[in-house]
C-alpha positions as CSV (number, residue, x, y, z in Angstrom):
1,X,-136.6,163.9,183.5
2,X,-136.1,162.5,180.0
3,X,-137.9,165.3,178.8
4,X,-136.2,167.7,180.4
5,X,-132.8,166.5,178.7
6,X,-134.4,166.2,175.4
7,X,-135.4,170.0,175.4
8,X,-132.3,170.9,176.4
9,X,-130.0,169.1,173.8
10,X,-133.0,170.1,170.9
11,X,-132.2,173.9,172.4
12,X,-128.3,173.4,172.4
13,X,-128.0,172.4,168.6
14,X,-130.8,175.2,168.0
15,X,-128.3,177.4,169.5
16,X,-125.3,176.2,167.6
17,X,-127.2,176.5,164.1
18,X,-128.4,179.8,165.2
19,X,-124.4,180.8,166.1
20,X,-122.9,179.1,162.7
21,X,-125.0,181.3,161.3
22,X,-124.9,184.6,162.7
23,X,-120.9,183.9,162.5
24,X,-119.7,183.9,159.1
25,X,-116.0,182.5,157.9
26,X,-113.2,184.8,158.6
27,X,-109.6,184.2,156.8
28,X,-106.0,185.7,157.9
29,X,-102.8,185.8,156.2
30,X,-98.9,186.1,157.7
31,X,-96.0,185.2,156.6
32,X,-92.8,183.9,158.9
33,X,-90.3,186.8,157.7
34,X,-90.7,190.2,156.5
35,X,-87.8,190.3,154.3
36,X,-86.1,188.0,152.1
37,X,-83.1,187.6,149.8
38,X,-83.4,186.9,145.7
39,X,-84.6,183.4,145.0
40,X,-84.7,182.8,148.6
41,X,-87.7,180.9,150.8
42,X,-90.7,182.3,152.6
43,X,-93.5,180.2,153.9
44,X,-97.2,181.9,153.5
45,X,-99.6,180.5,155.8
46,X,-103.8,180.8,155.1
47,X,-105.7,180.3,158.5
48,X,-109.7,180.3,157.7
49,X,-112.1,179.8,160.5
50,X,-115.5,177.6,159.0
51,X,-118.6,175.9,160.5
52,X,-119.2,172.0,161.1
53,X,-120.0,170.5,157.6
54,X,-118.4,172.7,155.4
55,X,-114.8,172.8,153.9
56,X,-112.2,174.9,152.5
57,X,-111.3,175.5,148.8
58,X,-107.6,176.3,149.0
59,X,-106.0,179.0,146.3
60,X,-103.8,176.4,143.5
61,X,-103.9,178.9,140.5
62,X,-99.8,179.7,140.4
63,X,-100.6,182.9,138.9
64,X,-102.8,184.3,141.6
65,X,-99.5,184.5,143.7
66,X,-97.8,186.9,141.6
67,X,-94.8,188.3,141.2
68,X,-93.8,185.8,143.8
69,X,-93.6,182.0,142.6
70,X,-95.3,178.8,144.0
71,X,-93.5,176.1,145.3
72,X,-95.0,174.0,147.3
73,X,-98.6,173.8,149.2
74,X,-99.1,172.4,152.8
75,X,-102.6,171.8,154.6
76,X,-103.7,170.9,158.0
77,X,-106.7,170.8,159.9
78,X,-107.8,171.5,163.4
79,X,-110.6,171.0,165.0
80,X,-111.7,174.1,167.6
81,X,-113.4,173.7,170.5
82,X,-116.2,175.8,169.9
83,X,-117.7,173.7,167.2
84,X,-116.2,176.2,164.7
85,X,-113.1,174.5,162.6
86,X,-110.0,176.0,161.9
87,X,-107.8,174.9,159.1
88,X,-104.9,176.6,157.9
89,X,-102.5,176.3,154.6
90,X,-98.7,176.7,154.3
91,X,-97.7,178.7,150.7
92,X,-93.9,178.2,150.1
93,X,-93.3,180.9,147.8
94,X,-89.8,182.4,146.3
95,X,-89.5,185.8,144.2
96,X,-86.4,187.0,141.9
97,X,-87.7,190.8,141.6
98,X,-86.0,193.0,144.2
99,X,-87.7,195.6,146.0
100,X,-91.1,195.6,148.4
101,X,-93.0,193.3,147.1
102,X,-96.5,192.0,147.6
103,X,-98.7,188.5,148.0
104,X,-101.9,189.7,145.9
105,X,-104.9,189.1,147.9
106,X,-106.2,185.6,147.7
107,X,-109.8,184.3,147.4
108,X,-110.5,180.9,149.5
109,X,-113.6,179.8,149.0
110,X,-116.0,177.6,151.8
111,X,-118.6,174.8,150.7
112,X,-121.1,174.0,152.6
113,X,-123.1,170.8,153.0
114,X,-126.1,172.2,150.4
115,X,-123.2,172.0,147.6
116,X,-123.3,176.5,147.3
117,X,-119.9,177.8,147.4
118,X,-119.0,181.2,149.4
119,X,-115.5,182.9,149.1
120,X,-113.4,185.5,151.9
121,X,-110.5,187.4,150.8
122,X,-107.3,187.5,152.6
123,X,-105.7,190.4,153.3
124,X,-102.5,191.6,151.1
125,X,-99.2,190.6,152.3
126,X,-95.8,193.0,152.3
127,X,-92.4,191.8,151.8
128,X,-88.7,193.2,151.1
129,X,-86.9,191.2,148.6
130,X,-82.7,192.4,148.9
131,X,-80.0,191.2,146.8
132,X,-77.6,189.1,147.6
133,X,-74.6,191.2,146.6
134,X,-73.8,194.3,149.1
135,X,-75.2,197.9,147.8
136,X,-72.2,199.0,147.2
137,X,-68.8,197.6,146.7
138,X,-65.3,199.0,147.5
139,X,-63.0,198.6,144.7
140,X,-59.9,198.6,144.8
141,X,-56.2,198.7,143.1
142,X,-55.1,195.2,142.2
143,X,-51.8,194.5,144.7
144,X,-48.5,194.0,143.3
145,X,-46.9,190.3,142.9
146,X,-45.4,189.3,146.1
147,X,-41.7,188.5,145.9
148,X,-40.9,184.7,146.3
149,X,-37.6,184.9,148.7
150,X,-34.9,182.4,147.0
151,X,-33.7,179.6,149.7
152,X,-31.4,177.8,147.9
153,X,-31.3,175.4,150.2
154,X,-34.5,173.7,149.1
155,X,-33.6,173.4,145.5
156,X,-31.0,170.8,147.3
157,X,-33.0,167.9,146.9
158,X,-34.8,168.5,143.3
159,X,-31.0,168.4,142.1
160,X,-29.9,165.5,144.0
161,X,-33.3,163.5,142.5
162,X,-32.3,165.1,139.3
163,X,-28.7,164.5,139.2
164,X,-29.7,160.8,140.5
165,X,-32.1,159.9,137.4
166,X,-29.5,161.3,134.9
167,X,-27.3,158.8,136.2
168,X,-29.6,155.9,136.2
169,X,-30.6,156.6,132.5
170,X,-26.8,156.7,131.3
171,X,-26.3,153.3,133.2
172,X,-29.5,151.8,131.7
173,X,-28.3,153.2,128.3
174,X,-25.2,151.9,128.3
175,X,-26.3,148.4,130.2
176,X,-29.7,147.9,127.7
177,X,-29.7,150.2,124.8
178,X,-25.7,148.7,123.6
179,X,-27.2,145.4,124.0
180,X,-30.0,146.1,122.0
181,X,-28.3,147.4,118.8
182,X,-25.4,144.0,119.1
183,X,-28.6,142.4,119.1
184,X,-29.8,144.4,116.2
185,X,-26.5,144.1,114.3
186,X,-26.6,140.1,114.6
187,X,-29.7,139.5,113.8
188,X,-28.9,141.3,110.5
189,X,-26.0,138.6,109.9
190,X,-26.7,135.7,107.7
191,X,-27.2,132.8,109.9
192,X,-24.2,130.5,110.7
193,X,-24.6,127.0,108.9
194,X,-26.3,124.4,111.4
195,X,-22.9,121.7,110.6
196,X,-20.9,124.7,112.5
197,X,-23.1,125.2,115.6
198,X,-23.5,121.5,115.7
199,X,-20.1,120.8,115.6
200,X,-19.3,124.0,118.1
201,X,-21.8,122.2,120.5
202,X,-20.4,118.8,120.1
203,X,-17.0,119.6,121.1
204,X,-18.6,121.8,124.6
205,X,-20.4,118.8,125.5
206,X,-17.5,116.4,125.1
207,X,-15.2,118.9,127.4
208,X,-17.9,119.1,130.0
209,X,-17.8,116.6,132.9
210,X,-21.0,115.4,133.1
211,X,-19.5,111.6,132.0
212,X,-17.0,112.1,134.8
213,X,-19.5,112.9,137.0
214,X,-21.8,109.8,135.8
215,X,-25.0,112.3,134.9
216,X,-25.8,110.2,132.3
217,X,-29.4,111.9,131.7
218,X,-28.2,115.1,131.4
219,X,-25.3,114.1,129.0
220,X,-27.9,112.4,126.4
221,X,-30.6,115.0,126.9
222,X,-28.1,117.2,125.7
223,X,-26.4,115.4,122.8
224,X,-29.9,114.8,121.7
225,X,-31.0,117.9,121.8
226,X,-27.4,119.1,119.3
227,X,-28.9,116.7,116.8
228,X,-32.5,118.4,117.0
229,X,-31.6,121.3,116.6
230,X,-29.3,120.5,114.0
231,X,-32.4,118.7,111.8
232,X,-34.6,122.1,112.5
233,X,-31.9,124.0,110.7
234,X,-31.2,121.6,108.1
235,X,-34.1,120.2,107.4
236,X,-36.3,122.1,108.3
237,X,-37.5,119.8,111.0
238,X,-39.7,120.9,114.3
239,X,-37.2,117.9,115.9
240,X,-37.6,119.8,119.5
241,X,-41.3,119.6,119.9
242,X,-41.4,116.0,118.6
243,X,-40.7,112.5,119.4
244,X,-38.1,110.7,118.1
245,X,-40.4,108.6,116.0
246,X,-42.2,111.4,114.4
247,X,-38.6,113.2,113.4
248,X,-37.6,109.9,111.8
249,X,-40.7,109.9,110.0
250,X,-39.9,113.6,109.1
251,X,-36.6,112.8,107.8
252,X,-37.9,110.0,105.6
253,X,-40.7,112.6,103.9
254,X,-37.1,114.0,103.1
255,X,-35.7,111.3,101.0
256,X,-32.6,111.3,103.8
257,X,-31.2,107.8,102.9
258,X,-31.8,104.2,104.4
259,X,-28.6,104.1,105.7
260,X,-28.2,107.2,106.8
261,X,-32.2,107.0,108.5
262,X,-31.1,103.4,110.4
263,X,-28.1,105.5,111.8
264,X,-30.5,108.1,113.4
265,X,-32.7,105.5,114.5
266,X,-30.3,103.7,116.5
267,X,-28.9,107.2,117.5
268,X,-32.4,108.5,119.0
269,X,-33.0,104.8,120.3
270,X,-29.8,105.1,122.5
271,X,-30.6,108.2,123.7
272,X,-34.4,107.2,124.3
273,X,-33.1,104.1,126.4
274,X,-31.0,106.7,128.6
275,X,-33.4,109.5,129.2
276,X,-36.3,107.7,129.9
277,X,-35.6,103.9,130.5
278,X,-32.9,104.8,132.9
279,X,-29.8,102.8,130.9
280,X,-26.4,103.3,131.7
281,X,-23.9,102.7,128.9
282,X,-20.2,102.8,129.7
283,X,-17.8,105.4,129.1
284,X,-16.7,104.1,126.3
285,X,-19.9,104.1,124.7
286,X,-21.1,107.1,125.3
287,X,-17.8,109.0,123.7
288,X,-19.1,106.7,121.0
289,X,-22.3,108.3,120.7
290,X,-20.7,111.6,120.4
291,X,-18.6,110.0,117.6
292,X,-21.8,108.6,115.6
293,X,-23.5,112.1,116.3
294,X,-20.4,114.1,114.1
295,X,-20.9,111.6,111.7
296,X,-24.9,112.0,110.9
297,X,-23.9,116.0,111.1
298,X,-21.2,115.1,108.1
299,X,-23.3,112.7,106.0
300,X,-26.0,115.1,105.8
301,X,-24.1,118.1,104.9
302,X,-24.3,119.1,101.5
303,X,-21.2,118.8,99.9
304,X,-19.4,121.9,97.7
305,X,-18.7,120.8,94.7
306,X,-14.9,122.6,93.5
307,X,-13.1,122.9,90.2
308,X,-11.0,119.9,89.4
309,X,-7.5,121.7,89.3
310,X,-6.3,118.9,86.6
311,X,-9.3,119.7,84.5
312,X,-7.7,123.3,82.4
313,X,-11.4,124.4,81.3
314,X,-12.7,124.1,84.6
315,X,-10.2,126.0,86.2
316,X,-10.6,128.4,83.7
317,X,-13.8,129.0,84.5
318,X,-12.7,129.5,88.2
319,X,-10.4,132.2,87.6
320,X,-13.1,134.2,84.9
321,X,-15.3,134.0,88.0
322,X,-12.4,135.9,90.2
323,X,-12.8,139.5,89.5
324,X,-9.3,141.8,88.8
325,X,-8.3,144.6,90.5
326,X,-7.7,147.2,87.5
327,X,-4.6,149.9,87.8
């Protein structure tokens, strides 16, 4: 019995040898549209039929596809049921001549298991490449302009927007630009002398009613600040960003005199005492302070120095400085 089955298998792969081959490779060729457009996409596929053992040698050569271009190159194998294999090969090709074209014969070669190479030729492949543009194009006379019809009605709102933003940039003019050009035209005045705006601010702080109303703080904060501001244009002096002790020290780098330096020491003191110790003074002290505040303002003011009018040569020299209007 197992030599029955043993003849039988030897005779089966006898046969299959024998059948591989009588039966030589075969090849076929098709592609999956007969016509295509310029530099559009047609796939080519390559189905060759080869005994157990042996494989394919696909075409690569981008020339031998010609005048069509290679793109891309796809393979897959399947196995048959006869004991032959089938394995086939996808071309994706393009072309950008126009006419009937044709895929040139190809050449795919099969290797067998001794190492010898045998080829089978494909058959040549048609195809119809079109343009894209039509064959032939009607042309035609260019239309004349359409004629816009004129609602008047809807160039209502442009004019209201417009007439609106006319009027805002007169009001802005007149509010901002004015103000702009007084601001101009003062800056370009000489600046008022520091005893003046001193003296200006003394006399609103000693009408206000902040005594009256017992707000103290507010009353000393601001008489200080008169004489700070006073010392920055007089002397120079950055009094509002300093402490009291560093403007006295300022004002003795100044040569401002002992007696007139204890005098802002008790005056800055006071007003210390006040803002930040809390101290209430009386009334009557605190007009008192406004009093000693005029006073440092006329100590430190230069003083003019005029022609005697008993002295004849001075005051002669007074009236050559007077110029005379001429007839």
């Amino acid at each position: 019995m197992r030599r029955a089955f043993a003849v039988t298998l030897w005779l089966a792969v006898l046969a299959g040898s024998v059948t591989q081959a009588q039966d030589p490779a075969s090849v076929d060729a098709r592609v999956d549209r007969d016509s295509i457009t310029v530099g559009d996409r047609v796939t080519l596929t390559l189905t060759v039929h080869y005994g157990l053992g042996e494989r394919p040698i696909w075409p690569e050569a981008p020339e031998a596809f010609q005048p069509f271009e290679l793109i891309e190159r796809r393979a897959v194998l399947v196995q048959d049921t006869l004991g032959r294999v089938r394995a086939s090969a996808e071309y994706v090709l393009t072309a950008f001549e126009l006419g009937s074209l044709e895929v040139p014969a190809l050449d795919v070669g099969i290797r067998t298991p001794q190492g010898t190479d045998r080829f089978v030729r494909t058959p040549p492949v048609t195809l119809t490449v079109a343009s894209v543009q039509p064959d032939s194009v009607d042309i035609v006379d260019i239309k004349a302009p359409l004629a816009l019809a004129r609602n008047w009605w809807l160039l209502l709102p442009w004019v209201a927007v417009t007439g609106a933003l006319l009027v805002a940039g007169l009001w802005a003019y007149r509010r901002y630009g004015r103000r702009e050009v007084s601001d101009a035209q003062a800056a370009s005045l000489p600046p008022r002398p520091p005893e003046l705006v001193a003296y200006e601010a003394l006399d609103r702080l000693q009408s206000s009613d902040l005594l009256e109303r017992g707000d103290l703080k507010q009353f000393f904060s601001d008489l200080s600040g008169i004489i700070r501001v006073y010392l920055d244009g007089r002397f120079r002096v950055d009094a509002m960003e300093m402490t009291s002790h560093d403007v006295l020290r300022e004002l003795a780098s100044r040569r401002v005199g002992g007696a007139a330096l204890d005098r802002f020491r008790q005056f800055f003191e006071t007003c210390d005492l006040v803002k930040f110790a809390k101290s209430r003074p009386a009334l009557v002290a605190c007009r008192a302070m406004v009093s000693l505040a005029r006073g440092l303002v006329e100590e430190t003011t230069p003083k003019q120095i005029e022609p005697d009018a008993a002295d004849p040569g001075l005051a002669a020299d007074a009236d050559a400085r007077v110029p005379v209007a001429t007839q």
